[in-house]
DOLUMMI-674808 format. One line per field, with one value per residue: x, y, z of N, C-alpha, C in turn; residue number from 1. Coordinates in Angstrom, 1 decimal, m for minus. Atoms other than C-alpha are relative to their C-alpha. Layout:
// DOLUMMI-674808
n_east (X / ...) $
n_north (Y / ...) $
n_up (Z / ...) $
ca_east (X / ...) $
ca_north (Y / ...) $
ca_up (Z / ...) $
c_east (X / ...) $
c_north (Y / ...) $
c_up (Z / ...) $
num (NUM / ...) $
// end
This chain:
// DOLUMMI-674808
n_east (0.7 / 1.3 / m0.1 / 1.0 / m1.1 / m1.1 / 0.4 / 0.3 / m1.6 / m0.4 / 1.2 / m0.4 / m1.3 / 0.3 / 0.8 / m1.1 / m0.6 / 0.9 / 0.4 / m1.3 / m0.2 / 1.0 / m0.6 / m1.0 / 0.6 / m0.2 / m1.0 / m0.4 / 0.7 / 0.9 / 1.0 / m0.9 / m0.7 / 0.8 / 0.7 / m1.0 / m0.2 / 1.1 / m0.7 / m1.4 / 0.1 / 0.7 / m1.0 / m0.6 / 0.8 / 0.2 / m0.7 / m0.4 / 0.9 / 0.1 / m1.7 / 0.4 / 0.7 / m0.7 / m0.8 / 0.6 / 0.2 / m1.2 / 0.0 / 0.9 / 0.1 / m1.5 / m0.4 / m1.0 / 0.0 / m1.1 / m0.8 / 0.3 / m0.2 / 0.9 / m0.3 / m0.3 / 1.3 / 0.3 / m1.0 / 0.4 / 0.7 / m1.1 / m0.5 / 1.0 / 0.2 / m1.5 / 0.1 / 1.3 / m0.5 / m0.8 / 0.9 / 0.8 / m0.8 / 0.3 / 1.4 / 0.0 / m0.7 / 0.1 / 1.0 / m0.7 / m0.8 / 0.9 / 0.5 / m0.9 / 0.3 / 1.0 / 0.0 / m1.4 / 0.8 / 0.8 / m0.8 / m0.6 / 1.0 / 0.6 / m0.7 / 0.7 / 1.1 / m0.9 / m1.1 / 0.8 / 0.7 / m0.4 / m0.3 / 0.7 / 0.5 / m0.3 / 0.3 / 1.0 / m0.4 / m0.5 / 1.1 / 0.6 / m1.1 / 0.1 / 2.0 / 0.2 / 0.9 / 1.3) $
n_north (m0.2 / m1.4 / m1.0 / 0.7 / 0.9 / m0.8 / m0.8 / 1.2 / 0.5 / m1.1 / 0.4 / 1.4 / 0.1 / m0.7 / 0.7 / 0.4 / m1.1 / m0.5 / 1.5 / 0.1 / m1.1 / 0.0 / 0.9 / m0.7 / m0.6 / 1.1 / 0.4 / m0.3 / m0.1 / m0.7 / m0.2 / 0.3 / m0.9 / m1.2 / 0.3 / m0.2 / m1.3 / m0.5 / 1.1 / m0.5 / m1.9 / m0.2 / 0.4 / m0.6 / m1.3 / 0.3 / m0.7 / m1.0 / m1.0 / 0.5 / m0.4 / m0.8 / m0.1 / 0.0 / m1.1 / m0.9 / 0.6 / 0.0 / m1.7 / m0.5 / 0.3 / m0.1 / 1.7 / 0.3 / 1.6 / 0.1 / 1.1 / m0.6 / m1.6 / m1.0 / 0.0 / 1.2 / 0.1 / m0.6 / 0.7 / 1.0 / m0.3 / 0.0 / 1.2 / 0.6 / m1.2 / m0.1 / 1.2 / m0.4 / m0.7 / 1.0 / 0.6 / m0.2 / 0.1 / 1.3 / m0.2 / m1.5 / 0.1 / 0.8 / m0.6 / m0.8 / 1.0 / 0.7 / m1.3 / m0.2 / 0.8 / 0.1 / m1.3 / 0.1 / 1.5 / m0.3 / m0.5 / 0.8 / 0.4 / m1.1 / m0.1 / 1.0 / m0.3 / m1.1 / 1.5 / 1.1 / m0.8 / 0.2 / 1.3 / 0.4 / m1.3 / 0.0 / 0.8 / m0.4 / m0.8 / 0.5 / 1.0 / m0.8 / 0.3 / 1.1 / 0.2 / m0.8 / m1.0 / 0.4) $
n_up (m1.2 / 0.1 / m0.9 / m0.7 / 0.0 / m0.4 / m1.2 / m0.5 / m0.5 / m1.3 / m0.6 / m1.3 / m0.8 / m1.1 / m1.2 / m0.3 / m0.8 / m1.1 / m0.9 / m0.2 / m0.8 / m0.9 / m0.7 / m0.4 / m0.4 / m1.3 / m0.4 / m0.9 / m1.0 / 0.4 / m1.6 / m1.0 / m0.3 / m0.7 / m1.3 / m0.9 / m0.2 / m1.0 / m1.7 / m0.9 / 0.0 / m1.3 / m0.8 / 0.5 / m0.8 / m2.0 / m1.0 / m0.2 / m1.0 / m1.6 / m0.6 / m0.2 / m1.2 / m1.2 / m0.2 / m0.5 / m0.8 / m1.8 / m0.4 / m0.9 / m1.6 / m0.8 / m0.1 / 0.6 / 0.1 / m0.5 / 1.1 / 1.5 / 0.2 / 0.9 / 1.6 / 0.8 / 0.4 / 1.6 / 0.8 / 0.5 / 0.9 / 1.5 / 0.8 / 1.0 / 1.1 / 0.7 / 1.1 / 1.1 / 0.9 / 0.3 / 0.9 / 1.1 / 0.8 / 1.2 / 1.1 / 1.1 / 0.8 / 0.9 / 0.9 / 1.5 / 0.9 / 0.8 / 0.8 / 1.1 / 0.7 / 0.8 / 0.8 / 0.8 / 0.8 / 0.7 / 0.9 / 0.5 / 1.4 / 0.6 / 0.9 / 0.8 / 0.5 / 1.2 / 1.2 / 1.0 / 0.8 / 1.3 / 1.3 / 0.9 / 0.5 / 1.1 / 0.6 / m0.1 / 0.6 / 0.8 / 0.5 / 0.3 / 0.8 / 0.7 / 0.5 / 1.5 / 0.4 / 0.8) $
ca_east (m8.3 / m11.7 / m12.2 / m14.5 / m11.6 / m9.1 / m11.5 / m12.4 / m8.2 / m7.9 / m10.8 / m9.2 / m6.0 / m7.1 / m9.4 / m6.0 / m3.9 / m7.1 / m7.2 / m3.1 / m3.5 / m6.1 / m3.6 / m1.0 / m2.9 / m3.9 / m0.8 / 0.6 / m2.5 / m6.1 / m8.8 / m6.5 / m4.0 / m6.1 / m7.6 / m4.2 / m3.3 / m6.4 / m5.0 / m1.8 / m2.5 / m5.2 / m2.6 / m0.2 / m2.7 / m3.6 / m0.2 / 0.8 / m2.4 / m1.9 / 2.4 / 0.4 / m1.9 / 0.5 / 2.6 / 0.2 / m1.3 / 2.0 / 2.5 / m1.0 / m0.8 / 3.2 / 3.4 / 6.7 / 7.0 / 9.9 / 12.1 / 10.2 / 11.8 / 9.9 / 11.3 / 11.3 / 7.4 / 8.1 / 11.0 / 9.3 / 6.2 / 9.0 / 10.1 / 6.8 / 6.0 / 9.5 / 8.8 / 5.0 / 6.7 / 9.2 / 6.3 / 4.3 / 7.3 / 7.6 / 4.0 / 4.4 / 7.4 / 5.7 / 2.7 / 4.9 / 6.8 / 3.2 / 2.0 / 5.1 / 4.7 / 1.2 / 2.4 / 5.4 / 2.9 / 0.8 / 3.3 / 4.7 / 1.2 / 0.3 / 3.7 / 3.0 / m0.4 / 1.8 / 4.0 / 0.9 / m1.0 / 1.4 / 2.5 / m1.1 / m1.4 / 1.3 / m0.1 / m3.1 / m1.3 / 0.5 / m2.8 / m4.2 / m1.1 / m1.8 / m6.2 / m6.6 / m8.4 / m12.2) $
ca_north (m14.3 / m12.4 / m9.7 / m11.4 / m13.8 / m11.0 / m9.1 / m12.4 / m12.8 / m9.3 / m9.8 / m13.5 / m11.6 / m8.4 / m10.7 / m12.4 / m9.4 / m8.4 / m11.7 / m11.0 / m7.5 / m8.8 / m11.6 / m9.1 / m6.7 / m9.8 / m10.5 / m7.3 / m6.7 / m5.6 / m5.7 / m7.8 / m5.6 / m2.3 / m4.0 / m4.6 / m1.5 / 0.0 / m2.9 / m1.4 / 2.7 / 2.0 / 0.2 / 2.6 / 5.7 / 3.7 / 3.5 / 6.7 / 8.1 / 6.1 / 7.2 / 10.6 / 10.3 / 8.8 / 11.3 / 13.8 / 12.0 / 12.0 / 16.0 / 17.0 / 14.6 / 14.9 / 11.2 / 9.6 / 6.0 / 4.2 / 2.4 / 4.7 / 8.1 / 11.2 / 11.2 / 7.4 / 7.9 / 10.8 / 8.8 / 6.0 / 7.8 / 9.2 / 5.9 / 4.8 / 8.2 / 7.4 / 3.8 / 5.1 / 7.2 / 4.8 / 2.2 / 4.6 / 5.3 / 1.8 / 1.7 / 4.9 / 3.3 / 0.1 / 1.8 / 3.9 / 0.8 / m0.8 / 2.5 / 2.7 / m0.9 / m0.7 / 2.9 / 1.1 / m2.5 / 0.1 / 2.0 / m1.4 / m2.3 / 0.9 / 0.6 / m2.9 / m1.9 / 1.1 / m1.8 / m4.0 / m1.1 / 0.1 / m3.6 / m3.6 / m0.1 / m1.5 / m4.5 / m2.8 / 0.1 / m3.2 / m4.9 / m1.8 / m1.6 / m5.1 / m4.9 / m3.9 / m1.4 / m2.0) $
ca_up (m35.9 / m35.8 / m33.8 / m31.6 / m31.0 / m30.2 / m27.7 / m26.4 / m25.6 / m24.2 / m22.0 / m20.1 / m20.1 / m18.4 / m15.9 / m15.4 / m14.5 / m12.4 / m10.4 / m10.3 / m8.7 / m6.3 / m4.9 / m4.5 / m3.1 / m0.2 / 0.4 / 1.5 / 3.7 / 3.5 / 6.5 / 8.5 / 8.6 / 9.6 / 12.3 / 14.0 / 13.2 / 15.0 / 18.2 / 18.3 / 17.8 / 20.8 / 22.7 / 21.8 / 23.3 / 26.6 / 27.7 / 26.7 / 28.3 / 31.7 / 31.9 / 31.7 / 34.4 / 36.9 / 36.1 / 36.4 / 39.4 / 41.4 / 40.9 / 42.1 / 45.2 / 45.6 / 45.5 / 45.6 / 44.3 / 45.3 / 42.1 / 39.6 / 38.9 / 37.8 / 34.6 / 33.5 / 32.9 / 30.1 / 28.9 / 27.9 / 26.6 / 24.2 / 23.4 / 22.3 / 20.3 / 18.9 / 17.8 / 16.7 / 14.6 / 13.4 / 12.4 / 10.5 / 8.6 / 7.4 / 6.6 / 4.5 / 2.8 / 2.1 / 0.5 / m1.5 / m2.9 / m3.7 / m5.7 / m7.6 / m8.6 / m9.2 / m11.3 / m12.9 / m13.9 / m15.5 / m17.4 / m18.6 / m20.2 / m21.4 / m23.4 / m24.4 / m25.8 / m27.7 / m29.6 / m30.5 / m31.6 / m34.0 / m35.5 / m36.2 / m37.5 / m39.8 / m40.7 / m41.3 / m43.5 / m45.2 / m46.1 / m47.2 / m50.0 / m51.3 / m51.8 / m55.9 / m56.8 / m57.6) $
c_east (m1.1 / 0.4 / m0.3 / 1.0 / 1.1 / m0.6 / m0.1 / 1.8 / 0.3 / m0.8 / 0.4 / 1.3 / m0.2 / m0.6 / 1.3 / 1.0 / m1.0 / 0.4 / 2.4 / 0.3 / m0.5 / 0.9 / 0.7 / m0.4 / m0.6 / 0.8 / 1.0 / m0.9 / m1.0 / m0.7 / 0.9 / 0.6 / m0.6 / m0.2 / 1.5 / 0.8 / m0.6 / 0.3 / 0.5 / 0.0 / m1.3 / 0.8 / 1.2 / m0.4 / 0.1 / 0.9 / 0.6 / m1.2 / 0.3 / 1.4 / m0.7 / m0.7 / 0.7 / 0.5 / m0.4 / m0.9 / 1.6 / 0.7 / m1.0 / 0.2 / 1.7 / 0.5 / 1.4 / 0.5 / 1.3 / 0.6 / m0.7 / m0.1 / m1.1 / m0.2 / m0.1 / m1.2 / 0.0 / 0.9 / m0.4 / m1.6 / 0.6 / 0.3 / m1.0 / m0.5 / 1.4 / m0.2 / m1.5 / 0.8 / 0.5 / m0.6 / m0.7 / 0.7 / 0.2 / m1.0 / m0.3 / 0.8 / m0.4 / m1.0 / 0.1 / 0.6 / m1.1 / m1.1 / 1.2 / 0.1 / m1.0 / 0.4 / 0.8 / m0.8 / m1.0 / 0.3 / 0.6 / m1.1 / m0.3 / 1.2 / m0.2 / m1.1 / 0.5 / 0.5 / m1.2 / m0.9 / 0.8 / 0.8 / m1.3 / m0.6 / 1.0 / m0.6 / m1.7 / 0.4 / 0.9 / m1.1 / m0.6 / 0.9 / m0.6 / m1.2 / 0.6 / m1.1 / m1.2 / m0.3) $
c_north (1.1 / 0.9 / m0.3 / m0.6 / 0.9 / 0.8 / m0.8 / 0.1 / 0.7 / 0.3 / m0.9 / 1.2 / 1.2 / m0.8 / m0.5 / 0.8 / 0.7 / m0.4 / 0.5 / 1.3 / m0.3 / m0.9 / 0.8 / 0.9 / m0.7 / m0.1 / 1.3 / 0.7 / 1.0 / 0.3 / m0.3 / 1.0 / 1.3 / m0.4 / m0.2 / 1.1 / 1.4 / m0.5 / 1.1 / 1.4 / m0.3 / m0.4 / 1.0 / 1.2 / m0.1 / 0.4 / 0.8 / 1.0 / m0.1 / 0.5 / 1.7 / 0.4 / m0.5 / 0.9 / 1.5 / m0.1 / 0.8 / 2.0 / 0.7 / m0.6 / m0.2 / m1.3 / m0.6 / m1.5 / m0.4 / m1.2 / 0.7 / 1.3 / 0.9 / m0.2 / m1.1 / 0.1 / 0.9 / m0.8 / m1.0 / 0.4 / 0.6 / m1.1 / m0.6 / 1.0 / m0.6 / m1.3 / m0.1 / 0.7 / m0.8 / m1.1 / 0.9 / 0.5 / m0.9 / m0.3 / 0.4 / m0.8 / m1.5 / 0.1 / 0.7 / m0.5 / m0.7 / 1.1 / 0.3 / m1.5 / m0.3 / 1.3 / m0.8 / m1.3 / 1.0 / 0.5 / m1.3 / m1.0 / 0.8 / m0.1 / m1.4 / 0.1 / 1.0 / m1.1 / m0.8 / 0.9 / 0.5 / m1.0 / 0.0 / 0.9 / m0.5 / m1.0 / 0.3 / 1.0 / m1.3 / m1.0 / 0.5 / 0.3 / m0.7 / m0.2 / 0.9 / 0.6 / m0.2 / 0.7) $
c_up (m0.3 / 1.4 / 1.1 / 1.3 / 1.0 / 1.3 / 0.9 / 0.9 / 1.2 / 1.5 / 1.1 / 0.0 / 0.6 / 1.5 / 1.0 / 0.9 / 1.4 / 1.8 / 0.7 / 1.3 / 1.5 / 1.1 / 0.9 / 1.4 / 1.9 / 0.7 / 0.9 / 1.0 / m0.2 / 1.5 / 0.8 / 0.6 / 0.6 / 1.0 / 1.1 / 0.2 / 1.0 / 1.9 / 0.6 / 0.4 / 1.1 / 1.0 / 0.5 / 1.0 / 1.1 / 0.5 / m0.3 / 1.0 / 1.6 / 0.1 / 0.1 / 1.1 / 1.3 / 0.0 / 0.5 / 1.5 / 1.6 / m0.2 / 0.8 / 1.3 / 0.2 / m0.2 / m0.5 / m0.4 / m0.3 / m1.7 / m1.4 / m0.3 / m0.7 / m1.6 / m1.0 / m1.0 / m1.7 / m0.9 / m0.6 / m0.7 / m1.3 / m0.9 / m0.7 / m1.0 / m1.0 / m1.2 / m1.0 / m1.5 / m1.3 / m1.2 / m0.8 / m1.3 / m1.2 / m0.9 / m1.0 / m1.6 / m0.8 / m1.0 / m1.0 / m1.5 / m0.9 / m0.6 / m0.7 / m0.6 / m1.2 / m1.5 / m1.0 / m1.2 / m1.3 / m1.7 / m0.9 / m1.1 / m0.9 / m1.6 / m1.0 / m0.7 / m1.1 / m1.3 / m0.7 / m0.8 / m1.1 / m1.0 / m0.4 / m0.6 / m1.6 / m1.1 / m0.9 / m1.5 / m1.7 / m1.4 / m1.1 / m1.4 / m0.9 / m0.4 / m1.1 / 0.4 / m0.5 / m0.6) $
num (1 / 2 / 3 / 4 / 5 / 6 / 7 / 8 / 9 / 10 / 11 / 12 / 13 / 14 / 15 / 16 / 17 / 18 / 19 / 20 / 21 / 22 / 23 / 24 / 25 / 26 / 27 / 28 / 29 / 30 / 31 / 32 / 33 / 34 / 35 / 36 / 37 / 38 / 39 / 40 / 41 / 42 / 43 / 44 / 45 / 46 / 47 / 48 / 49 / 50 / 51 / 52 / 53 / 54 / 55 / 56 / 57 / 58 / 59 / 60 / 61 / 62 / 63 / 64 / 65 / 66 / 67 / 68 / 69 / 70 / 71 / 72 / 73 / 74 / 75 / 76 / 77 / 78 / 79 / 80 / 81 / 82 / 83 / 84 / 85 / 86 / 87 / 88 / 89 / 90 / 91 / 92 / 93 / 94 / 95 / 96 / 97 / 98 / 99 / 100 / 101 / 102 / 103 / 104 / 105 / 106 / 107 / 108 / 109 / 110 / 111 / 112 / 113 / 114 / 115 / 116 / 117 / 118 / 119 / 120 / 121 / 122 / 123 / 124 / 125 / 126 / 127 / 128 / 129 / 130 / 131 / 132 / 133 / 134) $
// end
């Protein structure tokens, strides 16, 4: 094989792995994903802003609304801070898992590239042996 030949190889198989990262990368969510993300964390704000403003609402004018305790209002802005929380945890942890993959795919070429570089350091060192002397 020429060289030509061999850069030519490493060339489709990098493009390959490229095309491989880029699937991946799709799959577990690019724009899409942000933008629902953007949804939910405004969704998220609203009704914590609005359990705020009744709540702050019915202290300034006294207001007593009949089947909806004082307290339910902070209690359930809790529970959504809680499940905010919650999800951006997950998030965290699936972004962690695809940054130690990408870290781990890298390390696993980097070593592969080690192995072909010294078989052909030897083959190289064996060749070098066998040419006579001019």
């Amino acid at each position: 094989m020429s060289k030509d030949e061999l850069m030519r190889e490493e060339l489709e198989h990098y493009w390959k792995e490229k095309e491989k990262v880029r699937q991946l990368v799709g799959q577990i969510g690019g724009n899409q994903n942000s933008r629902k993300h953007l949804i939910l964390n405004i969704v998220f704000l609203v009704v914590v802003g609005l359990l705020f403003l009744i709540d702050l609402c019915r202290h300034i004018f006294d207001l007593r609304i009949t089947g909806f305790p004082a307290i339910l209002s902070i209690e359930i802005a809790i529970l959504l801070v809680s499940l905010k929380v919650i999800w951006m945890i997950h998030t965290k942890t699936k972004v962690d898992h695809f940054q130690f993959w990408i870290l781990n795919s890298i390390e696993f070429q980097m070593n592969n590239m080690a192995r072909r570089v010294r078989k052909i350091e030897k083959l190289v060192e064996s060749s070098e042996d066998h040419v006579p002397d001019e």
